[in-house]
ZADREN-147006 format. One record per atom (N, C-alpha, C): x, y, z; residue in three letters. Coordinates in steps of 0.05 Angstrom, whole numbers, plus 5000, padded with zeros to 4 digits. Layout:
# residues N
XYZALA/...
# end
This chain:
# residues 306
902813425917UNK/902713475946UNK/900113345957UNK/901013205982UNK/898513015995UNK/897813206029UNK/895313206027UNK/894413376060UNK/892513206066UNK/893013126095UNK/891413046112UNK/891412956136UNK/888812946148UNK/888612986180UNK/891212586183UNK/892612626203UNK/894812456207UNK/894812466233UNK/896412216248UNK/897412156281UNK/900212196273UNK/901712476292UNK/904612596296UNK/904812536328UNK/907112386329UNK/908112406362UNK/909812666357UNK/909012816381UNK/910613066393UNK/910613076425UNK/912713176425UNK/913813236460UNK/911713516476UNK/910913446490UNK/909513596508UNK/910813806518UNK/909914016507UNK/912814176527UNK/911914346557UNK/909514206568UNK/908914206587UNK/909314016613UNK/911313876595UNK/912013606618UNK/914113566616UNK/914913396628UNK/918613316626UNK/919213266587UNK/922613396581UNK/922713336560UNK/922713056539UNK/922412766563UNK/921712596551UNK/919912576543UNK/917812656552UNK/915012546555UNK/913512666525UNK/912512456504UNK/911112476491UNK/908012416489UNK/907212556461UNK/904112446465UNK/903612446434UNK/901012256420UNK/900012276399UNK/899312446391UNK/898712626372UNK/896212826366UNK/894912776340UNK/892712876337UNK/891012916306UNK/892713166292UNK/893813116274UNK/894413406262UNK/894613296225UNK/893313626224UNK/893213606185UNK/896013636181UNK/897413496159UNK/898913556147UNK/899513536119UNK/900813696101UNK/901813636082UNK/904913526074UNK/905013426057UNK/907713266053UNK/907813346024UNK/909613386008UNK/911113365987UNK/912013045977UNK/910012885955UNK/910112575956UNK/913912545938UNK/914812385958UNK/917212235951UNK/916211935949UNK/915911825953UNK/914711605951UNK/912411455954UNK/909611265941UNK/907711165940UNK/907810855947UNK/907010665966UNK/906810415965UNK/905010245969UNK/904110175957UNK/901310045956UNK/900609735976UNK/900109696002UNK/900309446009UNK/898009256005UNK/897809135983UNK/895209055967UNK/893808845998UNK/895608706012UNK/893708536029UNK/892908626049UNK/893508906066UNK/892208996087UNK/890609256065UNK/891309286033UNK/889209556023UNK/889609776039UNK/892209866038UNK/893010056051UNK/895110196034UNK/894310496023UNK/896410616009UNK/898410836028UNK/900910706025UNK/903410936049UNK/904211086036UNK/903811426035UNK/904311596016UNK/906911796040UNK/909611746028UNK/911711846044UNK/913112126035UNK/913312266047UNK/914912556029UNK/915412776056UNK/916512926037UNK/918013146059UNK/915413326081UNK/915113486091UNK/912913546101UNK/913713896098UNK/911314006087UNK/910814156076UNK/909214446090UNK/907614306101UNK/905514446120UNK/904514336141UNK/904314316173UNK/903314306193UNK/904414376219UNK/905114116246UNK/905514186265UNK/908714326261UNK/909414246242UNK/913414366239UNK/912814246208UNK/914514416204UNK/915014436168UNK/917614346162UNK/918914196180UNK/920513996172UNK/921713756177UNK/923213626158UNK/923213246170UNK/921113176150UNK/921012926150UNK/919512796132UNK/915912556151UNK/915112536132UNK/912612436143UNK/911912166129UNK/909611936139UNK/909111786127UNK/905011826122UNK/903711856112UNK/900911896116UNK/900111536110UNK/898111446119UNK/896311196114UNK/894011276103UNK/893611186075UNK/891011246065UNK/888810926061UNK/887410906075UNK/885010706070UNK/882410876050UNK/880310546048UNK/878910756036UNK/876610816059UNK/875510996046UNK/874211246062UNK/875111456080UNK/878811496072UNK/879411656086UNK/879111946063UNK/879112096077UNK/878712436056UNK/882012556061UNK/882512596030UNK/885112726033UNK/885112946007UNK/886713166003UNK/887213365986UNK/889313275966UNK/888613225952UNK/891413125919UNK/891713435905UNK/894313515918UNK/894813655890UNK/897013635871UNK/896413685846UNK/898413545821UNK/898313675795UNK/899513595782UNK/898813665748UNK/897413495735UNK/894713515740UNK/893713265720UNK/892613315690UNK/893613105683UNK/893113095648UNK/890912855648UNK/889712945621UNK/887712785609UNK/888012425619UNK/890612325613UNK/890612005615UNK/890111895647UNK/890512205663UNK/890212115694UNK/888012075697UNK/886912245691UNK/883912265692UNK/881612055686UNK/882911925656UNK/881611705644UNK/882511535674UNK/885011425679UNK/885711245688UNK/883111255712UNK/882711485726UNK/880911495754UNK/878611485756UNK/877411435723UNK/874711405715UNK/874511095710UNK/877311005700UNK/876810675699UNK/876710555717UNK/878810655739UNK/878910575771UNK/875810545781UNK/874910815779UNK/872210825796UNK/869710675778UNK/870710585761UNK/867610465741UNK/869310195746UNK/870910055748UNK/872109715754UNK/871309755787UNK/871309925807UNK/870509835832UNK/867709815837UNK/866609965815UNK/862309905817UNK/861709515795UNK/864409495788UNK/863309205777UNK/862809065797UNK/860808835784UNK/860608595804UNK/863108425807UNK/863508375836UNK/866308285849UNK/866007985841UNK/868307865827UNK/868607685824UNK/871007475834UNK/870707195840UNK/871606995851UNK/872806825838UNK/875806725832UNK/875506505821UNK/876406305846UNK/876206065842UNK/877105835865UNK/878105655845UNK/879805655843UNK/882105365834UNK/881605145855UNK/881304935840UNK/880504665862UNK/881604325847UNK/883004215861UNK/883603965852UNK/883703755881UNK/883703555884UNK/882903425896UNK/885903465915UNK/883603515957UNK/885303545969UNK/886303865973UNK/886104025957UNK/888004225947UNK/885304575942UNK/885404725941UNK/883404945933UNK/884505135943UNK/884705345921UNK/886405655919UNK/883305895914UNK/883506095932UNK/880806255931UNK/882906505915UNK/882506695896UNK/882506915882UNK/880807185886UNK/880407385889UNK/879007535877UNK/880407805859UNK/877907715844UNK/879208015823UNK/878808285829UNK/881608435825UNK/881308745828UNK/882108775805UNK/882309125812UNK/883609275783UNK/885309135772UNK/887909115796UNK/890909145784UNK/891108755781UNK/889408625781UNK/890008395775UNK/888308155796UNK/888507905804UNK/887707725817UNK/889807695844UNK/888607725873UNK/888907725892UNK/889007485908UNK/891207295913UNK/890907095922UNK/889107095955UNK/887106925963UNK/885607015984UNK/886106716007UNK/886306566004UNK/885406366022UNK/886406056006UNK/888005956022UNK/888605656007UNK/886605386027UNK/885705266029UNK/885705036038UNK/886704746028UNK/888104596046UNK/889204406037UNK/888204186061UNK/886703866047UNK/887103666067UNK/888003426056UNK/889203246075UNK/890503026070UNK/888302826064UNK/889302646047UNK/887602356044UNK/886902226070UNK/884702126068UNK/883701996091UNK/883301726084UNK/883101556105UNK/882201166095UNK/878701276088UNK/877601416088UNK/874501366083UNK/874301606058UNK/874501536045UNK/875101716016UNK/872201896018UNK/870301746016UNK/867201956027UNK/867502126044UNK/868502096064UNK/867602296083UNK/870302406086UNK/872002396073UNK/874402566074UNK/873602856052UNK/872502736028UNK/871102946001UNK/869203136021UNK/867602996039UNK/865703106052UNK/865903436067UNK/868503226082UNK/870003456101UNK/871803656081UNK/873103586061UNK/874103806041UNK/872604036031UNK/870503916018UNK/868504016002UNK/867404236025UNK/866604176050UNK/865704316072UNK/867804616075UNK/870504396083UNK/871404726088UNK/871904946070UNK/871804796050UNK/872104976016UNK/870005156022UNK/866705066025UNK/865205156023UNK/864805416048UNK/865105256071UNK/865005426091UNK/867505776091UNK/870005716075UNK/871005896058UNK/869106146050UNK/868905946021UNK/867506176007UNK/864906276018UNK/863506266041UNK/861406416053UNK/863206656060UNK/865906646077UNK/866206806077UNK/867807076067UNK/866706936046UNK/867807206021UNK/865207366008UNK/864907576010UNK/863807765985UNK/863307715965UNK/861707655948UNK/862807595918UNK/859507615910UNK/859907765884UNK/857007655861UNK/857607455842UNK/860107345843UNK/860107075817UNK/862506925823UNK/861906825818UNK/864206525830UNK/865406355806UNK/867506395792UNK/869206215766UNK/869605965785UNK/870005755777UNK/869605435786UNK/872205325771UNK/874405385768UNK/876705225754UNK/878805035769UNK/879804875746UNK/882004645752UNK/882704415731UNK/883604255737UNK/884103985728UNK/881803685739UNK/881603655718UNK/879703465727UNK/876203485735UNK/875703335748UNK/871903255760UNK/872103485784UNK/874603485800UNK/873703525826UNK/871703845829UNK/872703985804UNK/870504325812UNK/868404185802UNK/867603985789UNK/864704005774UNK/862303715800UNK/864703575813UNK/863803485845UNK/863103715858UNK/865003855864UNK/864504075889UNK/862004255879UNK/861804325856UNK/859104485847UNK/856304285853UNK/856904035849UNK/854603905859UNK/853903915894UNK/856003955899UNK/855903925936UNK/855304155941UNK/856104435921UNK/854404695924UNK/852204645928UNK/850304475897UNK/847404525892UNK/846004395918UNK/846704195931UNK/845804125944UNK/845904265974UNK/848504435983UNK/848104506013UNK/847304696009UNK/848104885989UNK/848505105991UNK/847405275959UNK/845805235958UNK/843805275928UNK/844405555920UNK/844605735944UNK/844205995933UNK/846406145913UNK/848605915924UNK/852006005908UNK/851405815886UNK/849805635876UNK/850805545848UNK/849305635824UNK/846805855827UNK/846906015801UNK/848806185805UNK/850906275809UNK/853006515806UNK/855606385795UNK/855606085788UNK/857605925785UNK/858505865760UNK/860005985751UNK/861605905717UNK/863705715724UNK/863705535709UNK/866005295699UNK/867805405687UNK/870005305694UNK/872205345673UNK/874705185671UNK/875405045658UNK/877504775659UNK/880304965662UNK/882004875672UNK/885304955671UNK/886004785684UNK/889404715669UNK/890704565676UNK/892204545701UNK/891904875719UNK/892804855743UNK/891904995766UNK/892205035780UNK/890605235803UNK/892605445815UNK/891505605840UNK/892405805843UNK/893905965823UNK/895506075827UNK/896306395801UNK/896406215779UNK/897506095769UNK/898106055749UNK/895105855729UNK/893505785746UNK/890905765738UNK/888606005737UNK/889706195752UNK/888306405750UNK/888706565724UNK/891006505720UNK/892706695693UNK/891606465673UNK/890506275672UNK/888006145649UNK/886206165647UNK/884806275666UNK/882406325671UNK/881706585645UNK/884606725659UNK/884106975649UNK/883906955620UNK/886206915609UNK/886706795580UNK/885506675566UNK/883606485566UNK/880906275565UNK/878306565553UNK/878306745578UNK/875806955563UNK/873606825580UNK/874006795603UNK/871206655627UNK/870906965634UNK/872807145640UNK/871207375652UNK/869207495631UNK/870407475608UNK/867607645588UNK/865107625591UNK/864907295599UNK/862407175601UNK/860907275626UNK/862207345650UNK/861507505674UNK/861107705673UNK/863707955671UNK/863108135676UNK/863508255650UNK/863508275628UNK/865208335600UNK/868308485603UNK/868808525593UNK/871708695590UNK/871908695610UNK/873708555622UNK/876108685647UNK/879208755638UNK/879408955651UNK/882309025641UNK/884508845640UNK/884508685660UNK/886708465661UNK/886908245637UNK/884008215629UNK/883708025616UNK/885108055592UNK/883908455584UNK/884708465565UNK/888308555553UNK/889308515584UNK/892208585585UNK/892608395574UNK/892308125584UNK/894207805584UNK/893507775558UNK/891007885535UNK/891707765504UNK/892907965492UNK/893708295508UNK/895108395489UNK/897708335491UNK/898208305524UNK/901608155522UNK/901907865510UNK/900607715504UNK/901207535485UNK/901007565454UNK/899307725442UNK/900307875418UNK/902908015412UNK/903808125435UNK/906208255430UNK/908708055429UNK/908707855451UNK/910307685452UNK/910707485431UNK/908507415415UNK/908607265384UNK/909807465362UNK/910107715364UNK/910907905355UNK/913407945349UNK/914107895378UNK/917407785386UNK/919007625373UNK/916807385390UNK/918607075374UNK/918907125351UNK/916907165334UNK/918307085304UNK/919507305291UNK/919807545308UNK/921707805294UNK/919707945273UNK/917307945288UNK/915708085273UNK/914608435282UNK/912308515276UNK/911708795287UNK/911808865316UNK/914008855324UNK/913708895351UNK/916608955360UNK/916609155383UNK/919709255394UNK/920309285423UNK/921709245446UNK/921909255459UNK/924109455476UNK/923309645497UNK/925909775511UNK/926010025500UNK/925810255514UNK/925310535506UNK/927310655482UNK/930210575478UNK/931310745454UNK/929610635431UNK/928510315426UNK/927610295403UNK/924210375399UNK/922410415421UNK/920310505416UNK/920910845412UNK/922610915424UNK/923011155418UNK/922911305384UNK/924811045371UNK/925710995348UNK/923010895332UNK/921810725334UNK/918810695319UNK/917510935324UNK/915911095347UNK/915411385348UNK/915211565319UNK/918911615334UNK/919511745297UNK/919111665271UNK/918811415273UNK/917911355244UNK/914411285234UNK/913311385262UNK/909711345267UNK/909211085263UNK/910710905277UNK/909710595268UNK/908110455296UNK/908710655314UNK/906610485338UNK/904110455337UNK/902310275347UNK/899810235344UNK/898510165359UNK/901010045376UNK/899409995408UNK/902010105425UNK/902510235441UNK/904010295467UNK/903610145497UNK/905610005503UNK/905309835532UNK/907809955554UNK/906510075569UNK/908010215591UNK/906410045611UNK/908609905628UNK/909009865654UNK/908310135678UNK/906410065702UNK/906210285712UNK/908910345734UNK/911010095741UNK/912710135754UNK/914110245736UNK/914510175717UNK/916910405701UNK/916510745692UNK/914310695686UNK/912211025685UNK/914011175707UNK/913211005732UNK/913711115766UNK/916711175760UNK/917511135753UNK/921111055762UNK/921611285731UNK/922011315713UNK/922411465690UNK/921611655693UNK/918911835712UNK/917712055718UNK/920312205737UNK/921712055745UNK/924412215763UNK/926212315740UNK/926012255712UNK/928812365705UNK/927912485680UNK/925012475665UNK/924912605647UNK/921712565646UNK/920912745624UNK/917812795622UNK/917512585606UNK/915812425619UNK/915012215598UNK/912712195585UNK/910912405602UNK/908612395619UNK/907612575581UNK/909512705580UNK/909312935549UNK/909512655529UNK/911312535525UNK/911612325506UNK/909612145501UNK/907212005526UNK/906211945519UNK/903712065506UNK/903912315516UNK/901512435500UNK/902512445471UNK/904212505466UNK/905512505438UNK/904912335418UNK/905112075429UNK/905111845418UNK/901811845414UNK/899211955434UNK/896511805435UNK/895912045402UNK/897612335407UNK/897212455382UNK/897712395352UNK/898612095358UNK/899211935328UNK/897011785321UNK/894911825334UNK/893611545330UNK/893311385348UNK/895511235371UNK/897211055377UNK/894911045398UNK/895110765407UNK/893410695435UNK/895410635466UNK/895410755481UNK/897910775508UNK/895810595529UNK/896810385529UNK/895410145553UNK/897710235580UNK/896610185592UNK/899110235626UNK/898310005635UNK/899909865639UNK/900009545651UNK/901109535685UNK/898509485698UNK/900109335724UNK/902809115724UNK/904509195738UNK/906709045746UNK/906008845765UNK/903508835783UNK/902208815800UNK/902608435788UNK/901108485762UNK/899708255749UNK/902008125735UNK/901207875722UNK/903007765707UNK/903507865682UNK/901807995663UNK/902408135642UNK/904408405646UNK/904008425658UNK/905908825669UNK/907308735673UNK/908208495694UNK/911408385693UNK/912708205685UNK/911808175657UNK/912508075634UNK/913608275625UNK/912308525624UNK/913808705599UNK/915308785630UNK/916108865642UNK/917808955655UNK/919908775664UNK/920608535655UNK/922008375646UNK/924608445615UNK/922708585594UNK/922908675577UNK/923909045578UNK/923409135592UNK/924909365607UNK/922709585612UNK/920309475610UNK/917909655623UNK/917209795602UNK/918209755573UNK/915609865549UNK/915709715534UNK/915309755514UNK/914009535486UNK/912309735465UNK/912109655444UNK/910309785425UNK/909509515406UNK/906509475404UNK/905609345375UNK/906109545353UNK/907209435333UNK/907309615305UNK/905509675287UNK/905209805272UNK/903809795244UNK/904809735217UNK/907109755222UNK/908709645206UNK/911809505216UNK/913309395199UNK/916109315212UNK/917809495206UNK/919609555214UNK/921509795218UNK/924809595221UNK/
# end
């Protein structure tokens, strides 16, 4: 159950019965649904309504941050971890990557749930090849001023990020001690998702969770291919469980969401951390989480083959 101060249109019943007006009113809701809109950072928490101006019909609340609201729930231990990781990944230093190839530059930044596409610039070839780089390199730059950031990843194909870091040192000095290199074969997401893979964030910020999602979902997936320690899709992790062979557990957090409607899962995984077993929850958000949710939203590394 979610409470908080909220805008309810209600009818005046001091005026004609058309006539409405806004008000401030607390409410609580009973959560039916959670949606996260990562590019305005706005969480829509929707459910029946529970407590306020009328106690029935349904509500939508908007949560930003710094708004104050009342959570009440059943919380278990792994929530808890999870809201301690949350809040110790939002005191890291904010990091940037910029994918850049000639003509072409994709801005990133990293959150929790994965890399945030921010800003593309693109310009056409010009007859004066100098002062076309000039004008690129500019608006790239004039970009990333305005972004936030304590460190800046420099990746792509080719010279052109290790040019543009020189056109840093020179306009703009203060951004090129914060500047790590990193070669990939491509830019925007799918250069980002090398970045990651590569191990440039360790060098920044150490352990990021993402990072360390994308080498465990590629462990699992070699796991796969060759029909080795590894299982995919809830009857058969179910089935390793019973025989104590898990060793790593990969839950998808959209499937968590979606399986919490029809059975306790929430018990199973504790079950499983009482084996030993390690339970990662993977953003769906990112490319690793929807990889395994491709795979049907679990997975288990083994300890043995079964």
């Amino acid at each position: 159950m979610v409470f908080s101060l909220t805008k309810r249109i209600v009818e005046n019943p001091d005026k004609l019965r058309s006539d409405k007006e806004r008000i401030t009113v607390r409410i609580g809701i009973e959560v039916k649904k959670v949606e996260f809109q990562k590019f305005t950072n706005r969480l829509r928490i929707t459910g029946k309504i529970i407590e306020g101006i009328e106690e029935s019909g349904h509500h939508t609340i908007t949560i930003s941050p710094g708004k104050e609201i009342t959570l009440i729930k059943e919380w278990n231990d792994r929530h808890l971890r999870r809201l301690e990781e949350a809040v110790k990944s939002s005191k890291s230093p904010e990091v940037v990557i910029l994918t850049i190839e000639e003509g072409y530059a994709v801005f990133g930044v990293v959150r929790q749930w994965g890399v945030e596409e921010l800003v593309n610039v693109i310009r056409s070839y010009g007859k004066d090849m100098d002062n076309y780089r000039r004008e690129f390199f500019g608006e790239v730059a004039s970009a990333l001023k305005d972004i936030d950031f304590q460190y800046l990843i420099l990746a792509g194909p080719g010279f052109t990020k290790q040019d543009f870091l020189t056109y840093l040192k020179e306009k703009y000095p203060e951004f090129s001690s914060k500047v790590v290199i990193c070669d990939t074969s491509s830019i925007g997401i799918r250069g980002f998702v090398e970045v990651l893979k590569r191990g440039v964030m360790d060098k920044v910020i150490g352990e990021l969770r993402i990072a360390r999602e994308a080498k465990i979902m590629d462990k699992f997936m070699e796991e796969i291919a060759k029909d080795g320690k590894a299982v995919y899709g809830l009857e058969e992790v179910r089935k390793a469980y019973e025989y104590g062979a898990i060793e790593i557990l990969l839950v998808s957090d959209k499937f968590l969401s979606d399986e919490r409607e029809k059975w306790d899962i929430d018990n199973f995984l504790s079950n499983v951390e009482k084996t030993g077993s390690r339970v990662i929850i993977m953003s769906s958000e990112f490319e690793p989480g929807s990889r395994l949710d491709a795979l049907g939203g679990i997975g288990a590394i083994l300890r043995f083959k079964i």
